[in-house]
Structures are given as structure tokens and as C-alpha cells.
C-alpha positions as CSV (number, residue, x, y, z in Angstrom):
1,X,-11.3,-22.7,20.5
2,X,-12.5,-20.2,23.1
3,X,-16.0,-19.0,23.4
4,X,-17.3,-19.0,19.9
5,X,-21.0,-19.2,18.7
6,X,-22.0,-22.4,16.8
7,X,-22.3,-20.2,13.6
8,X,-18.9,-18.6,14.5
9,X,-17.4,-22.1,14.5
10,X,-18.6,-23.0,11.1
11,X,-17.7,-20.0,9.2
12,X,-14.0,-20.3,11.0
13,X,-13.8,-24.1,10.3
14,X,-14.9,-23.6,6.6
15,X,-12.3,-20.8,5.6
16,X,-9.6,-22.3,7.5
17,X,-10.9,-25.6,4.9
18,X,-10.9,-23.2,1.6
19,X,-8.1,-23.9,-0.9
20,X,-6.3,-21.6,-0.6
21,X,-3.0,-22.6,-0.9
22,X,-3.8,-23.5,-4.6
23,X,-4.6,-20.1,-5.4
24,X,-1.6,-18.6,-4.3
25,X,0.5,-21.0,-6.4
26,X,-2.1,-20.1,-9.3
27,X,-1.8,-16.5,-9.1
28,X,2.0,-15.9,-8.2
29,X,2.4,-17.9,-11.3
30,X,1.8,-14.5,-13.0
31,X,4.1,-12.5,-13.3
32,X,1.9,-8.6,-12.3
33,X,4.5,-6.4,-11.4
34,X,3.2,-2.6,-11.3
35,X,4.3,-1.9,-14.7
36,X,3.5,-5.0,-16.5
37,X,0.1,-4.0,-17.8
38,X,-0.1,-7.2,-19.3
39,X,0.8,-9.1,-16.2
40,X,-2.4,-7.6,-14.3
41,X,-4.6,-8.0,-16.8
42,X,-4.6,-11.6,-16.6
43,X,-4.1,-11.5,-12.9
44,X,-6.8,-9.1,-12.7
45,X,-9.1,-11.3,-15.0
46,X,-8.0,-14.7,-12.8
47,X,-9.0,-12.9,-9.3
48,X,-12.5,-11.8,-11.1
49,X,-13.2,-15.5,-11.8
50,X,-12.1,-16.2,-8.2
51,X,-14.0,-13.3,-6.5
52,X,-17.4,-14.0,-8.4
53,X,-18.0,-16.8,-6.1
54,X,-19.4,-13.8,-4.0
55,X,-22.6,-12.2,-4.2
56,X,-23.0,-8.7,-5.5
57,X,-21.8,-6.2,-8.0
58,X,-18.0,-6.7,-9.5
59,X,-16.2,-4.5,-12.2
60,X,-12.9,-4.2,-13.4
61,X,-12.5,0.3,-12.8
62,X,-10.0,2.3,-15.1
63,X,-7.6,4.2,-12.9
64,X,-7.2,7.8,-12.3
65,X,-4.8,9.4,-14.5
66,X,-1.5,9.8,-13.3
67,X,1.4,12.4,-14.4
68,X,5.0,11.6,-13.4
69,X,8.6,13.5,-14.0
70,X,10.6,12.1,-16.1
71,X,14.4,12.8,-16.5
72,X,14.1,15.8,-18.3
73,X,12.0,17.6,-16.1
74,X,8.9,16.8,-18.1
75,X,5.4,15.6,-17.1
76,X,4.6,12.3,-18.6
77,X,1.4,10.3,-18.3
78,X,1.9,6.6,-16.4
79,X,-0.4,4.1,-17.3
80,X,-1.4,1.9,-14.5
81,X,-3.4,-1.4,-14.5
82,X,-7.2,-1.7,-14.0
83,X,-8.9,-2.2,-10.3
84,X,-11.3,-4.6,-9.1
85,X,-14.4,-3.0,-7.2
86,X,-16.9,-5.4,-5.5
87,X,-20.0,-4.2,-3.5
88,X,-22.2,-6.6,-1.9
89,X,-25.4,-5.5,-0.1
90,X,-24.9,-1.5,-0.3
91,X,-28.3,-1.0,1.9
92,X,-27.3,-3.1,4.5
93,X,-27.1,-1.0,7.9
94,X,-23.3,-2.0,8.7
95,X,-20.9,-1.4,5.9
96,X,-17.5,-2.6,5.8
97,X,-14.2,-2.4,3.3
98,X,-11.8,-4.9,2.8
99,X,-8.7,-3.7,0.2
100,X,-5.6,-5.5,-1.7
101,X,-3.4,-5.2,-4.4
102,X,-2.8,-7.4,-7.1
103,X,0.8,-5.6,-8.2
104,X,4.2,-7.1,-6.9
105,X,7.9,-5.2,-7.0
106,X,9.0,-7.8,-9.6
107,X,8.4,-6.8,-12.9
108,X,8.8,-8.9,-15.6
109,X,12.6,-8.8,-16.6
110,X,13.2,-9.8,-12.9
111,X,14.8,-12.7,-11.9
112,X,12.6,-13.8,-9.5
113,X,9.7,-15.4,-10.8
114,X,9.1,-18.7,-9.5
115,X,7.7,-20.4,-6.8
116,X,9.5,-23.1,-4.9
117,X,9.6,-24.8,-1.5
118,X,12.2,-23.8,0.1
119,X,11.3,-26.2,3.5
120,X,8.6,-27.7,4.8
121,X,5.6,-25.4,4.6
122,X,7.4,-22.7,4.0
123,X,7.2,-21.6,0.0
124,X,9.4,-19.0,-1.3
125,X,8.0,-16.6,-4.6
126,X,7.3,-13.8,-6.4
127,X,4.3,-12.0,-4.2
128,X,3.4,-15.1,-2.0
129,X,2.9,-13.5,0.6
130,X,2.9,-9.6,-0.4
131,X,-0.1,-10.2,-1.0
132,X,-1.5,-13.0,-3.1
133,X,-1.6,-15.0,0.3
134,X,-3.6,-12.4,1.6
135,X,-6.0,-12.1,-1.7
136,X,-6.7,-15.7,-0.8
137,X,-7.4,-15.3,2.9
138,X,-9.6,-12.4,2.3
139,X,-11.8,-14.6,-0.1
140,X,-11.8,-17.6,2.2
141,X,-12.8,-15.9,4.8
142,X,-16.3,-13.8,3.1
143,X,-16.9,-17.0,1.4
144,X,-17.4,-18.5,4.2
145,X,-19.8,-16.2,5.9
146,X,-21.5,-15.9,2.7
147,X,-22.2,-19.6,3.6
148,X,-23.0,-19.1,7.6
149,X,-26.3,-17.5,7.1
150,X,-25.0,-14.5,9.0
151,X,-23.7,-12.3,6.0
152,X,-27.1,-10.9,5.7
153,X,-26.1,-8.5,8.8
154,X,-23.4,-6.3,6.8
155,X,-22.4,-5.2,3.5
156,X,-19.4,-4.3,1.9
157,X,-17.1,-3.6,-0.6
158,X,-13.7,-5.3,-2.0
159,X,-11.2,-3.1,-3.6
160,X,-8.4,-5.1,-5.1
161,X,-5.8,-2.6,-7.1
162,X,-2.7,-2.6,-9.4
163,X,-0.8,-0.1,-8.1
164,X,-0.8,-0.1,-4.3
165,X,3.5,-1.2,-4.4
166,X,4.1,1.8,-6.6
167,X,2.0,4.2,-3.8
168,X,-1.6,3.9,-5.4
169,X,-2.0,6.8,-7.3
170,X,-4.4,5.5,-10.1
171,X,-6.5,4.0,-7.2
172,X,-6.2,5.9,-4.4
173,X,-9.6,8.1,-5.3
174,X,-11.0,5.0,-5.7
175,X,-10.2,3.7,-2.3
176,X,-11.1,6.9,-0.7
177,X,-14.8,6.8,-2.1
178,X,-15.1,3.4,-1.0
179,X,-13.8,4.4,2.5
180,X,-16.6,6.9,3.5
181,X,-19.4,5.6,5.7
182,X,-17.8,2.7,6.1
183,X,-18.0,1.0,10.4
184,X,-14.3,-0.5,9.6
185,X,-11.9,-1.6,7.2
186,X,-9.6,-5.0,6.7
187,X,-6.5,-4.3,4.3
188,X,-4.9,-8.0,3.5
189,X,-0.8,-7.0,3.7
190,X,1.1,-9.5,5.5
191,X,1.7,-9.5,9.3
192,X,4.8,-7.1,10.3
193,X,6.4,-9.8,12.0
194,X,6.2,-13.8,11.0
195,X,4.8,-14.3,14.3
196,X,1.4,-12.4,13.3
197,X,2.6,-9.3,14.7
198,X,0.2,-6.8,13.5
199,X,1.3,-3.4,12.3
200,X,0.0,-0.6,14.1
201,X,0.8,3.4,13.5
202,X,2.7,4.1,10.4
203,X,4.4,7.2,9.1
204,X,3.3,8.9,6.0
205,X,4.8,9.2,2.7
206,X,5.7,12.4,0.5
207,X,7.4,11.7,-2.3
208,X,8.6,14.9,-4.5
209,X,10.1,15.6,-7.4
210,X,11.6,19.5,-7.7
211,X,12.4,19.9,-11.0
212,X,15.0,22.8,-11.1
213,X,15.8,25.2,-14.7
214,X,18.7,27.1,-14.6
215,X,20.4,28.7,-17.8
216,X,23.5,26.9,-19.2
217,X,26.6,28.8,-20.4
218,X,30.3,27.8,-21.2
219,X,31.9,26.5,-18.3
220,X,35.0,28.3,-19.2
221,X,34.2,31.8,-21.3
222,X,31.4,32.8,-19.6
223,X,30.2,30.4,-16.3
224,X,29.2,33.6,-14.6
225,X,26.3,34.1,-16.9
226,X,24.9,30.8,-16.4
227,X,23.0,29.5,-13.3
228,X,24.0,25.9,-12.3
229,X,20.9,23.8,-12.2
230,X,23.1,20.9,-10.5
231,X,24.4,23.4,-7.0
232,X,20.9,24.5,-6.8
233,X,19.1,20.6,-6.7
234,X,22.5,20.3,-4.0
235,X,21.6,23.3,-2.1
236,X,17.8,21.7,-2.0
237,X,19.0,18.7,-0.9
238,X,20.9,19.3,2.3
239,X,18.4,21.9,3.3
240,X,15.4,19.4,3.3
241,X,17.9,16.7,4.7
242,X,17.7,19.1,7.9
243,X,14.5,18.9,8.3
244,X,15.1,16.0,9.6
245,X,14.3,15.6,13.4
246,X,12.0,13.4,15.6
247,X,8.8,11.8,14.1
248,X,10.2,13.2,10.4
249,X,12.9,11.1,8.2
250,X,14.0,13.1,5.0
251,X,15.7,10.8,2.1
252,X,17.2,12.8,-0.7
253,X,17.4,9.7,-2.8
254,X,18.2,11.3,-6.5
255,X,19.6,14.2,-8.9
256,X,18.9,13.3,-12.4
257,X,20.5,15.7,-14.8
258,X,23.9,16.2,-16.3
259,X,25.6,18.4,-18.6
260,X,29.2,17.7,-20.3
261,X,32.1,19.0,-18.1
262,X,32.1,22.7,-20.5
263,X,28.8,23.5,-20.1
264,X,27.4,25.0,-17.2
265,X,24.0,22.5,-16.4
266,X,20.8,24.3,-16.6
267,X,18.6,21.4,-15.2
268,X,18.3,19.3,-12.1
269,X,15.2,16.6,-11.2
270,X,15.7,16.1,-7.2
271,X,13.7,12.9,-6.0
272,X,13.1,13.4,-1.9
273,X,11.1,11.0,0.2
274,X,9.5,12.4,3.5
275,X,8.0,10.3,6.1
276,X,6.2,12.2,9.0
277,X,4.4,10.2,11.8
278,X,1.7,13.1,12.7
279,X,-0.3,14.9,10.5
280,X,0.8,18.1,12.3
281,X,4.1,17.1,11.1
282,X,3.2,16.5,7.4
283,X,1.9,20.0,7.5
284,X,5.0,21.2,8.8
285,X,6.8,19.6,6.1
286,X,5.1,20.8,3.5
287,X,4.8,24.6,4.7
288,X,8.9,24.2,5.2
289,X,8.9,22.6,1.3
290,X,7.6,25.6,0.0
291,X,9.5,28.0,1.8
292,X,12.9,26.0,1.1
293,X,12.0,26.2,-2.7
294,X,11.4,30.0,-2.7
295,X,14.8,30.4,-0.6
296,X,17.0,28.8,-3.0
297,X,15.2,29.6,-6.2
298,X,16.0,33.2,-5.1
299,X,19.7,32.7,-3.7
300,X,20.5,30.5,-7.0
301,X,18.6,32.5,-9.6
302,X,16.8,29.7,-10.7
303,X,13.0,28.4,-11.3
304,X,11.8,25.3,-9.5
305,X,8.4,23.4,-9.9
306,X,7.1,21.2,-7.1
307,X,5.7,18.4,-8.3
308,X,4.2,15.5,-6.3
309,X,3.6,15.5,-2.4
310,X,1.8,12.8,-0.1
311,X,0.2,10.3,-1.3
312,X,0.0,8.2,2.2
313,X,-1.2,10.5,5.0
314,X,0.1,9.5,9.0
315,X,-1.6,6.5,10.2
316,X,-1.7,7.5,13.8
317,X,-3.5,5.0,16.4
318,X,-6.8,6.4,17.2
319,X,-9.3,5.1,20.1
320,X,-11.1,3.6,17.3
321,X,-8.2,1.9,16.1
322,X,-7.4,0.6,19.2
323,X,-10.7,-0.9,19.9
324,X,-10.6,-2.1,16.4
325,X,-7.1,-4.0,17.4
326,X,-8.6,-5.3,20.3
327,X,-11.3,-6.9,18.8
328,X,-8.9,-8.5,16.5
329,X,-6.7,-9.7,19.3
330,X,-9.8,-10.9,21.1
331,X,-11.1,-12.8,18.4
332,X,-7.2,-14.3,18.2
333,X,-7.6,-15.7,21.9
334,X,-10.6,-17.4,21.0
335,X,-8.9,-18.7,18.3
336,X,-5.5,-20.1,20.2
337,X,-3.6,-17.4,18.2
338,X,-1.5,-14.6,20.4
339,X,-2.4,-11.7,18.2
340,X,-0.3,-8.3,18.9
341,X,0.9,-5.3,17.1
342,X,3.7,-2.6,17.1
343,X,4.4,0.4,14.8
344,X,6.3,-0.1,11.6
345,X,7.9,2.3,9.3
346,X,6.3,0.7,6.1
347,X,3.1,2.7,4.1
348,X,0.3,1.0,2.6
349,X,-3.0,1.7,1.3
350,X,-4.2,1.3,5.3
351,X,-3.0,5.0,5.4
352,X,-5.2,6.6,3.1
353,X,-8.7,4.4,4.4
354,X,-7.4,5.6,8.0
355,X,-7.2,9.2,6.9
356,X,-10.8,8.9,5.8
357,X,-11.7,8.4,9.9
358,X,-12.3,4.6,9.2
359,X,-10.5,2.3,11.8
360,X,-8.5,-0.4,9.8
361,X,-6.7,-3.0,10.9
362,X,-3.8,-3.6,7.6
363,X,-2.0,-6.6,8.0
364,X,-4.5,-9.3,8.3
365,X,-2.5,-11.1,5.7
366,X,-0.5,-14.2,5.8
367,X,2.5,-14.9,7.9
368,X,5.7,-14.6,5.9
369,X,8.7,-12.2,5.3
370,X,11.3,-10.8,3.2
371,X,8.9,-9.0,1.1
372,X,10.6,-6.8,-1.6
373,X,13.3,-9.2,-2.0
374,X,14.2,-12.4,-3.4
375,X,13.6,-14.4,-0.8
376,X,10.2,-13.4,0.1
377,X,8.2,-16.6,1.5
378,X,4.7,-17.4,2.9
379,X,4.2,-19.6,5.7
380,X,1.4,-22.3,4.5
381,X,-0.1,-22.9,7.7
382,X,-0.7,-19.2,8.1
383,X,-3.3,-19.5,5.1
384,X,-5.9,-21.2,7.4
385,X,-5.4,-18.8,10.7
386,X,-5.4,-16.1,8.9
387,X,-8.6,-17.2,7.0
388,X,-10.4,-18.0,10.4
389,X,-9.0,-14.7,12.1
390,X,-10.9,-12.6,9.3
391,X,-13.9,-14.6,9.5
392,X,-14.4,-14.4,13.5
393,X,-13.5,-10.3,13.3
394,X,-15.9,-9.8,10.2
395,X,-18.7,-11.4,11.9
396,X,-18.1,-9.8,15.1
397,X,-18.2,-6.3,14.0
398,X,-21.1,-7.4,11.7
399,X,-22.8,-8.3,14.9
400,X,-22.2,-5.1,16.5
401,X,-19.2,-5.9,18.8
402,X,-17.0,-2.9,17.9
């Protein structure tokens, strides 16, 4: 190690010692993909027993209701799993906020849903590493600091939720309140890169759902009187695709809506994914949305509803940030770990706490990769580093280092 404090040593020593590796295999056990209610319920219940080892106040928070689009143009409520919320000493002069999710991509009629080692250290499952690896570290690591003698410096809150892989937005409120006032914030996601590589900027994330009504007719009698739902969602989608320039990707990923071949179709549901890396560009995105909509509604004779928009703001690096980062990779050269960072493409929750003006570092996970796919894996030895990194940051911005 570096130049670490005797009480610094300890808390790194213990949460590099924390079980953690059991936990992982305990948890990914569950299957708690997104939209198995079930699933995250017990998951839920299992990290509740696990995070009560920490002092405070925990509760298991409904979440926000959510409306989606189905097929048919319709709004439909989507359930979504409950959230953990944990606040420890709320009085305390520096308060900090440390987030996961409990959700995975694999829901329950996926194949994947065991665990297995796949070579030495390295284990292969459902969610090891995005992020029930990082669910452990972050307990190792306030556990031990709870134990240092040194917590008494900060406070904080935990918010662990069940929806953060589908874009958070039963939790997102939540997560926003918990935000504000806050010095900094820890998100648990796993590094970019398996080296550690920490993700820096990230774009943001729109994702729409123009629901277009036209008026149906016989496709040979009368197609003139009808208004073809199907050419107007087409004419929306090339003219968002050319939105499309530097710092803004545009993904028209799906028309749902058919008709049979004699019929003239008189509804479209166009999915479109927007990812802007400034928040000036966001706005520009959305301004050229709405005037896209009006153009073709009028050129096609057709209504269309807007439903949805971004729910994971630009993640920009600020000179907060950046000091935030360094103190990570500071405490990492104390450490013996080369810490680093580099923007990444990928949204998390770490987008809506920065948008709040908190400075958050989100991928103080595990090491791993392959997330979102079958072959996902964790790198074991990662558990400990990881656990000591977190510990060594948290108690240096505790102590007033940032």
C-alpha cells in the first residue's frame, strides 16, 4: 500500500476480508429479471437481510407509477418491483449516496440462469457482475467503516432499485430526491473495461414512442380516402434518422402495427432511441421531435401522440467530476491499483444523480464483462479491490479530501 492512515488500512483490509463472493453466488441464484415481480421480491427481501448489518433507517419504497405503449397505441400501466432506501445519520454534516440495482436483462424464461466457473476465478452468471458483484462490494466496503470508528464523519443513503436495466422509471424520482444535497455519489455498475477502466461522460437516453392514427379504407375501392398510418411512422422515421450528426445517434428501432394487404392501415407505434452527449443537444433534439411530428402529421393527414422522452439526461464530465475521478484514482495508487477512465456510450442511473449537480463516479463495481449476454462473468479477485477502493474513497471524501 501507499500512504494510507492506520484507520485507512483497517477499513481496506477488512472489506477486501468480507465474504463477498458468497453473496454473489447467493443472490445470482435468483432469478430478478425486471419483470419478474416475483424474482425481486425475494431478491429484494435477501439484500434487506444483508444490508441490515448497517446502521440506520431501511424500507422497501413502492415505485412511481409508470405508463407504457403497448402495440395498439394504448397506455398501459407497468408494474415494477419495489426499491430499497437506506439512510444512515441524515444530520451528519457530509452526506453521501451510494445507488444499485437489483434487476438483471434475464428474465425468467431465459436460458441463462446459472452460475458456473468457467476458469479459474473467473465465474460466468446471470447478473454476476451487472451488478450483484457490485451490491456486495458496496456493502463490504460501509461495513467496514461502520467498524473503523470513522463513519461517524458522514452520512448517507443506499438506494438499491428494480428497475435500473429497463431505464428506472419507477425509481428515478426516488433517486433524484436522494441526490439533492448530497457532497458525492458511488453508483456500483461494473468497470467499463475488465481492467478497472472507469466510465466517464456518457450520452443520454430518449426513448419515444409516436403513436400515429390514420383512418383505414379499402385498399382497392377507395385507398384515397384513407390515410396510411404505416407511410406516415416511415416518413417519421427517416426524418428523425437525419437528425443524426456528431454528439447525437438516432435508432429507429420499431413500427408495430399492421393491417391485412386490402385495407389501408390506420395505426403505426414508432419506437426511436436518441442518445445526445450535451444537454444543449438533448434540447435540440427534442425542439426538432416536435417540429418533425407537426410536419408530417400535416403532410400525412394524420394525428400523432408523443409519448415518452429522456429518461437519462447527458452525463457530461464536470470539474467536480474530475476531481471526484481523481480522488478515486488517487486512492487506487495507494492501493497498487492503476485506476483510469474513458467515455462509454452505455446509460445508467449515474446520469440522472449527475444531472442533479452531484459528482458521481458509476462504475465502482466489479471487474467483469459481457454484461447483457450469456456469457457475462465476474472476475473473483476483483471483489476484494473493489471493496478496498470504495472504502479508501468513502473515507476520504468523509474526511474532507474532495
Amino acid at each position: 500500500m501507499g500512504e494510507v492512515t492506520s484507520i485507512e488500512r483497517s477499513a481496506v483490509e477488512q472489506a477486501a476480508a468480507e465474504p463477498m463472493l458468497d453473496q454473489v453466488l447467493q443472490w445470482s441464484a435468483v432469478n430478478s429479471g425486471s419483470r419478474n415481480l416475483d424474482g425481486l421480491k425475494q431478491v429484494g427481501a435477501m439484500l434487506a437481510d444483508a444490508f441490515s448489518a448497517l446502521p440506520g433507517e431501511l424500507e422497501m419504497i413502492d415505485p412511481a407509477a409508470v405508463e407504457a405503449v403497448d402495440s395498439s397505441g394504448k397506455a398501459i400501466a407497468v408494474e415494477h418491483g419495489r426499491n430499497l432506501h437506506l439512510t444512515v445519520r441524515r444530520e451528519a454534516p457530509v452526506q453521501l449516496l451510494f445507488t444499485g440495482h437489483m434487476d438483471t436483462v434475464y428474465g425468467i424464461d431465459h436460458l441463462f440462469q446459472e452460475t458456473r466457473w468457467i476458469e479459474d476465478g473467473v465465474l460466468n452468471g446471470p447478473g454476476v457482475a451487472d451488478m450483484k458483484g457490485g451490491l456486495s462490494v458496496m456493502l463490504a466496503a460501509l461495513k467496514a467503516i461502520e467498524a473503523s470508528g470513522a463513519a461517524g464523519q458522514f452520512g448517507y443513503e443506499i438506494v438499491i432499485n428494480s428497475d435500473e436495466e429497463v431505464g428506472s422509471p419507477g425509481s428515478a424520482a426516488l433517486i433524484e430526491g436522494c441526490a439533492r444535497g448530497k457532497r458525492a455519489a458511488l453508483t456500483y455498475e461494473p468497470s467499463a473495461l475488465p481492467d478497472g477502466t472507469l466510465a466517464g461522460a456518457r450520452p443520454g437516453s430518449g426513448n419515444y414512442s409516436l403513436v400515429v392514427r390514420g383512418r383505414s379504407a379499402h385498399a382497392g375501392r377507395n385507398p384515397e380516402d384513407g390515410r396510411n398510418a404505416l407511410l406516415a411512422a416511415a416518413d417519421l422515421a427517416l426524418r428523425l434518422e437525419e437528425l443524426k450528426r456528431d454528439g447525437l445517434s438516432v435508432n429507429p428501432a420499431r413500427i408495430d402495427g399492421a393491417s391485412p394487404g386490402n385495407v389501408v392501415p390506420d395505426l403505426a407505434v414508432l419506437r426511436v432511441n436518441l442518445r445526445p452527449r450535451t444537454p444543449q443537444l438533448q434540447s435540440e433534439a427534442e425542439a426538432e421531435i416536435a417540429n418533425i411530428v407537426a410536419v408530417v402529421a400535416a403532410a400525412r393527414d394524420v394525428g400523432i401522440h408523443i409519448h415518452g422522452g429522456f429518461g437519462r439526461p447527458p452525463k457530461p464530465m464536470t470539474a467536480d467530476m474530475e476531481r471526484l475521478f481523481a480522488l478515486v484514482k488517487n486512492a487506487g495508487a495507494d492501493l497498487g491499483q492503476e485506476i483510469g477512465w474513458k467515455d462509454t456510450g452505455g446509460v445508467c442511473d449515474g446520469n440522472n444523480i449527475a444531472a442533479c449537480g452531484v459528482p458521481v463516479v458509476d462504475t465502482m463495481g466489479v471487474r467483469g464483462g459481457k454484461i447483457h449476454s450469456m456469457e457475462e462473468y465476474l472476475i473473483a479477485d476483483s471483489l476484494g479491490e473493489r471493496a478496498a477502493l470504495s472504502a479508501l474513497t468513502i473515507l476520504r471524501i468523509a474526511a474532507g479530501r474532495l
